[in-house]
N, C-alpha and C positions, 0 to 999 in steps of 0.2 A: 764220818768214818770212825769206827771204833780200832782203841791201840787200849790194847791191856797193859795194866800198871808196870810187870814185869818190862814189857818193852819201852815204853818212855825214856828211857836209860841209854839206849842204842842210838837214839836218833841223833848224829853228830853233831848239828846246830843246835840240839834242846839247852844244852849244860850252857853254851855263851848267850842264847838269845833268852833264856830264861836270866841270868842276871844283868844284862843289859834293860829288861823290862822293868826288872824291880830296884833296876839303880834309879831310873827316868823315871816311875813313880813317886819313888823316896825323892828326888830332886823337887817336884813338883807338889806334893803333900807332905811337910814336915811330920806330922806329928800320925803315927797308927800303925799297924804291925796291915803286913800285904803277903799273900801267898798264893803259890799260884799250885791247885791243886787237882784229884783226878775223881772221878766217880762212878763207880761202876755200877750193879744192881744191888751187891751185897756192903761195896766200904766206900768208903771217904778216906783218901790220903792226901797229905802235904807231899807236894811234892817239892817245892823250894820255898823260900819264905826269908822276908824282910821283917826283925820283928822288932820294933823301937820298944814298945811298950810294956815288954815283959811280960805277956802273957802265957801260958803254961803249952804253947804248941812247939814242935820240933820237927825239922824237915825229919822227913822219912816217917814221922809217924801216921798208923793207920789203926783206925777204928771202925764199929762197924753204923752201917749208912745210920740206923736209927738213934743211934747215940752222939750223931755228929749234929744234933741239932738245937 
């Protein structure tokens, strides 16, 4: 089933069941940045994200597919 980026945002269990996953990941792997993100034909976006490591990503950002590699 495809749901376009704009909509992810609507689906009322996304916002708690998306950080109930990355809490139970982070429990379970201390150490690494996790996120859970979307992909369409043209981009690559974050769309939540655990990030321990500091690496340079940020929820909500979005680039485009070829550069997200």
């Amino acid at each position: 089933m495809y749901i376009s980026y704009t909509e992810i945002s609507y689906y009322k269990m996304f916002e708690e069941a998306s950080e109930k996953l990355l809490a139970t990941v982070g429990t379970l792997i201390k150490d690494g940045t996790f996120f859970i993100s979307h992909v369409d034909e043209t981009n690559f976006s974050i769309v939540k994200m655990l990030n321990r490591t500091g690496i340079n990503l940020t929820e909500g950002k979005r680039m485009p597919l070829e550069d997200a590699y």
